[in-house]
Backbone as CSV, one residue per row, in Angstrom:
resi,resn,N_x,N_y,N_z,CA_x,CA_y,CA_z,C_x,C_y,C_z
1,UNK,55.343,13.393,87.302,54.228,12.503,87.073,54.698,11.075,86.802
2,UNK,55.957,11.032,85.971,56.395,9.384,85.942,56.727,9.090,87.177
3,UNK,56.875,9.207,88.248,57.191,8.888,89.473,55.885,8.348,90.101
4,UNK,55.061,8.985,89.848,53.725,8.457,90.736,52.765,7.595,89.721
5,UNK,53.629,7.619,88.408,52.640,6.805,87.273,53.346,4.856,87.648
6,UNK,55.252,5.321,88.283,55.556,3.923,88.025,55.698,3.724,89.412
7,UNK,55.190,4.589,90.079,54.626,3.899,91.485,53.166,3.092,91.833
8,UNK,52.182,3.594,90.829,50.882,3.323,90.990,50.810,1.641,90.312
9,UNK,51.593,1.603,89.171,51.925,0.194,88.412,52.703,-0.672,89.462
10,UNK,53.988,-0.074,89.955,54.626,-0.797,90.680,53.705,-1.861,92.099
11,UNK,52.920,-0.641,92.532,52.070,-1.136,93.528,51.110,-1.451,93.220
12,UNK,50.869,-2.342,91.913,49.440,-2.863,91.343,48.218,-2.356,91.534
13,UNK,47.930,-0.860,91.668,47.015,-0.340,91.817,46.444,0.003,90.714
14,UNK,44.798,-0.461,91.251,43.824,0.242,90.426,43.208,1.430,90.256
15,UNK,42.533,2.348,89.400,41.966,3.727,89.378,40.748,3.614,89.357
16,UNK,39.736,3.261,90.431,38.329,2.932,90.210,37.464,3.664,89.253
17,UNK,38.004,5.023,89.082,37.363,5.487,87.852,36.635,6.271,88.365
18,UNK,35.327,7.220,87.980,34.517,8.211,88.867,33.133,7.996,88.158
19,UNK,32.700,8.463,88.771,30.919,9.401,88.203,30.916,10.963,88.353
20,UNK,30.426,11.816,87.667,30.236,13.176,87.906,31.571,14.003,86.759
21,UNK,31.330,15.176,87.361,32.115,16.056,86.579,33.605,15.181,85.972
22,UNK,34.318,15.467,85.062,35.613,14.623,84.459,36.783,15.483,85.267
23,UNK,36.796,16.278,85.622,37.722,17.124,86.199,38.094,17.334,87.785
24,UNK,38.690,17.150,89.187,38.739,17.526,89.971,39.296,19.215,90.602
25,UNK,40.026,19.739,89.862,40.509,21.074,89.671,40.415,21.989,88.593
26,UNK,40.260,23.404,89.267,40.136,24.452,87.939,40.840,25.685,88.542
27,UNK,41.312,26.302,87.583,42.361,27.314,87.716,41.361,28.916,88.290
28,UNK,39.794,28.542,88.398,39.112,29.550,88.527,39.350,30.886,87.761
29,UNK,39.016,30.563,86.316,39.442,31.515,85.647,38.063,30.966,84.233
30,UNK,37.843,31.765,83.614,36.936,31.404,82.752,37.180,31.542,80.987
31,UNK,36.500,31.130,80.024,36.738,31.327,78.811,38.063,30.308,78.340
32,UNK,38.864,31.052,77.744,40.313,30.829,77.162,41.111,30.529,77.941
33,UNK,41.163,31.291,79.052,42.072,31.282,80.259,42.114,29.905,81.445
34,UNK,40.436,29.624,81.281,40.747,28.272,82.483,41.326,27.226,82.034
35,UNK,42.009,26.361,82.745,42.264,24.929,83.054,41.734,23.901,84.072
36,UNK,41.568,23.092,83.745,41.035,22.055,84.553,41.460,20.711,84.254
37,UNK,41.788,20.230,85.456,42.505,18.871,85.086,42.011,17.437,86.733
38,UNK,42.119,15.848,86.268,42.017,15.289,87.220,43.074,15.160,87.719
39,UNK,43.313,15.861,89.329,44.228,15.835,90.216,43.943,14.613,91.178
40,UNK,42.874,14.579,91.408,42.563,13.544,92.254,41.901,11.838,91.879
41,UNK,42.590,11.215,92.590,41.699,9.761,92.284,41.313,8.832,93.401
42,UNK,40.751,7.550,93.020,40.356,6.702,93.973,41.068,5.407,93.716
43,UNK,42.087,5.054,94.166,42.814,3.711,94.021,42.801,2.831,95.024
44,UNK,43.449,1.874,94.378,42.819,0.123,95.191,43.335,-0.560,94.504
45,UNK,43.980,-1.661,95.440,44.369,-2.882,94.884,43.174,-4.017,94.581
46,UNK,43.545,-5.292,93.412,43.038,-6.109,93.600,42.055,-6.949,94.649
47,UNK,42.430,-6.843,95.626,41.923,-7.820,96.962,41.063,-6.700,97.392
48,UNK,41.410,-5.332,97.530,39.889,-4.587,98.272,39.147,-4.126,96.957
49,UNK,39.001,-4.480,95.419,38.267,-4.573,94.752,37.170,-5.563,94.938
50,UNK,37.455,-6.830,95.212,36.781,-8.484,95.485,36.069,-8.029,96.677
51,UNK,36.526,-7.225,97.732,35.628,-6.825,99.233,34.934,-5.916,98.816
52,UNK,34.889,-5.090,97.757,34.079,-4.028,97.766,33.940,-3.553,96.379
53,UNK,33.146,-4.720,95.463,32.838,-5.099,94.530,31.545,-3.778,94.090
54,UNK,30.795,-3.360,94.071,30.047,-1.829,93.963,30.475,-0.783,94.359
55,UNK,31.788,-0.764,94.941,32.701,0.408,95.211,32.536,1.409,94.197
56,UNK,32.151,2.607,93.954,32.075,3.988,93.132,32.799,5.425,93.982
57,UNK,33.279,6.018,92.940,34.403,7.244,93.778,33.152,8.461,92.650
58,UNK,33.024,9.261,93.363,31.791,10.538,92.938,32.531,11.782,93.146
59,UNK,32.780,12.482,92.232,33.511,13.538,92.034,31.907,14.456,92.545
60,UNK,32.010,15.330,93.804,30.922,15.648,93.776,31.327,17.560,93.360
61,UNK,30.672,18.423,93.831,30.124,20.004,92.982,31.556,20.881,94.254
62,UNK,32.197,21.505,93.223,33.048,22.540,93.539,31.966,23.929,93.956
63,UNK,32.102,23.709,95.247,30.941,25.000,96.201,31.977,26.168,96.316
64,UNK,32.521,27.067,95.931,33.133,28.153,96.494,34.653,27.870,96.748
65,UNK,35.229,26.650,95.962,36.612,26.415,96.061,36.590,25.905,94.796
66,UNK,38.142,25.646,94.381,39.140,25.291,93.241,39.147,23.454,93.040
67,UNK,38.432,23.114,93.876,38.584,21.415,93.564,37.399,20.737,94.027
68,UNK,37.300,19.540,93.592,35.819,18.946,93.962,36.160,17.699,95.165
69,UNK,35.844,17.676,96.106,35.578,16.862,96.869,35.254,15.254,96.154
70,UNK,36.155,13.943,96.574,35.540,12.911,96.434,35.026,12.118,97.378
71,UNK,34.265,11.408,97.044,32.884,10.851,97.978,33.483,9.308,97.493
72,UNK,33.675,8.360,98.768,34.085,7.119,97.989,32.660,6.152,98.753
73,UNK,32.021,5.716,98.285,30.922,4.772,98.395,31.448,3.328,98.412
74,UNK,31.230,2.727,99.462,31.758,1.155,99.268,30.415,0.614,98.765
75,UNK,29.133,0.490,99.461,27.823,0.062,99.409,27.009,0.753,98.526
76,UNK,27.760,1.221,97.255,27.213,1.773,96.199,25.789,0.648,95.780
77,UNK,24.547,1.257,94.833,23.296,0.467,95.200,23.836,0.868,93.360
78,UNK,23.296,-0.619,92.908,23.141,-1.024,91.383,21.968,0.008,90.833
79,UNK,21.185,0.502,91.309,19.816,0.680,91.206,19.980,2.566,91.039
80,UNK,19.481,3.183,89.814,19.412,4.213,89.772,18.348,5.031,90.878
81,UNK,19.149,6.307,91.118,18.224,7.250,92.425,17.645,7.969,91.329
82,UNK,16.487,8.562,92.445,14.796,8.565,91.861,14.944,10.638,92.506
83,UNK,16.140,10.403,92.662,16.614,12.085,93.177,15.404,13.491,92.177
84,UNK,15.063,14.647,92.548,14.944,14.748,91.706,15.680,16.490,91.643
85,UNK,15.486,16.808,90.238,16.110,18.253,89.895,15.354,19.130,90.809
86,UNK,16.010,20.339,91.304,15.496,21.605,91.552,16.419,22.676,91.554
87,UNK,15.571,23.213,90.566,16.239,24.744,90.386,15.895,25.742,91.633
88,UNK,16.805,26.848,91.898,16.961,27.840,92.736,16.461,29.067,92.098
89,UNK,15.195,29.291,92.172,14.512,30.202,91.732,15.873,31.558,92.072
90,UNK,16.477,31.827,92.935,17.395,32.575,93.033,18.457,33.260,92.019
91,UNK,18.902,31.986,91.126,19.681,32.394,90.106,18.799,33.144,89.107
92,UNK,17.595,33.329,88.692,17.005,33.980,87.735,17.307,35.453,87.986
93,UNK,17.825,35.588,86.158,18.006,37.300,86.239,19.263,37.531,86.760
94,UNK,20.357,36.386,86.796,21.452,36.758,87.687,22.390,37.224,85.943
95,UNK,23.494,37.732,86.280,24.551,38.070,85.317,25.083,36.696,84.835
96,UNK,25.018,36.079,83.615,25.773,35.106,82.852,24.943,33.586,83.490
97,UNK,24.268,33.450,84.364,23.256,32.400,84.903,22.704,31.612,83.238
98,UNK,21.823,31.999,82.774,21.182,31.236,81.514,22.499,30.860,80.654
99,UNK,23.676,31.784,80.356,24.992,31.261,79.676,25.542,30.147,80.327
100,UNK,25.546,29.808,81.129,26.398,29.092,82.537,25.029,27.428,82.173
101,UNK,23.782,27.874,82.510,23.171,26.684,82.262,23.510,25.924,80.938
102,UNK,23.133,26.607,79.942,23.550,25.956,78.460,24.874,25.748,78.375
103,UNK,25.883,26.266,79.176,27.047,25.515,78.807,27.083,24.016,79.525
104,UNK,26.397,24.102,80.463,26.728,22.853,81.652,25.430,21.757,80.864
105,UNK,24.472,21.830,80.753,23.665,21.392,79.397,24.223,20.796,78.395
106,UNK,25.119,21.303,77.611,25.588,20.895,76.539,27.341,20.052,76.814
107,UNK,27.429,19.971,77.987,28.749,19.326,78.005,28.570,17.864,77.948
108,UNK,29.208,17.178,77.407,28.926,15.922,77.804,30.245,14.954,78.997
109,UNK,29.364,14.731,80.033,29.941,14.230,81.031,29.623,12.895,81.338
110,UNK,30.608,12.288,81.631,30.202,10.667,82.201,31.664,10.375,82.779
111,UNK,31.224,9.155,83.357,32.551,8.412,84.203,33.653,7.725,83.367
112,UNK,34.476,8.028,84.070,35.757,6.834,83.339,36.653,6.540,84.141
113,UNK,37.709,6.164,83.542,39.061,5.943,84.373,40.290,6.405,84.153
């Protein structure tokens, strides 16, 4: 990791930081046993910061694999989406479903760098 920490400095790069889940990987394992860590990022130098000034990197939803896909938006919009929730009547009555909501409920998630 010091290799790619005094490469990322060396090459004046920035970590644009994310929106969404804090984690890109999980050991797919649950309880005690999982891990999860950010493997992945969105970097940039100075000069394509100034070109692409609303630039946002979106950690988006781990579907049936071990890591989350990032979504890099140059023409990110200042303006909150009007998206709205829908539940999958499907999961009702499933095994550990209502446990699984209140945990994801009660996490607190936001962006950083």
């Amino acid at each position: 990791m010091k290799i790619l920490r005094d490469f990322v400095a060396d090459s004046e790069l920035i970590d644009l930081g994310f929106v969404g889940h804090p984690f890109t990987w999980w050991n797919r394992r649950e309880g005690e046993h999982v891990v999860e860590a950010r493997l992945d990022r969105v970097l940039s130098n100075a000069k394509w910061c100034l070109d692409f000034p609303r630039a946002t990197s979106t950690h988006l939803d781990m579907v049936g694999v071990d890591y989350c896909p990032l979504l890099l938006d140059t023409e990110a919009s200042l303006e909150k989406s009007n998206s709205r929730f829908v539940f999958d009547q499907r999961w009702v009555g499933k095994e550990g479903c209502e446990e699984t909501i209140k945990e994801a409920w009660g996490k607190e998630v936001r962006g950083g760098s």
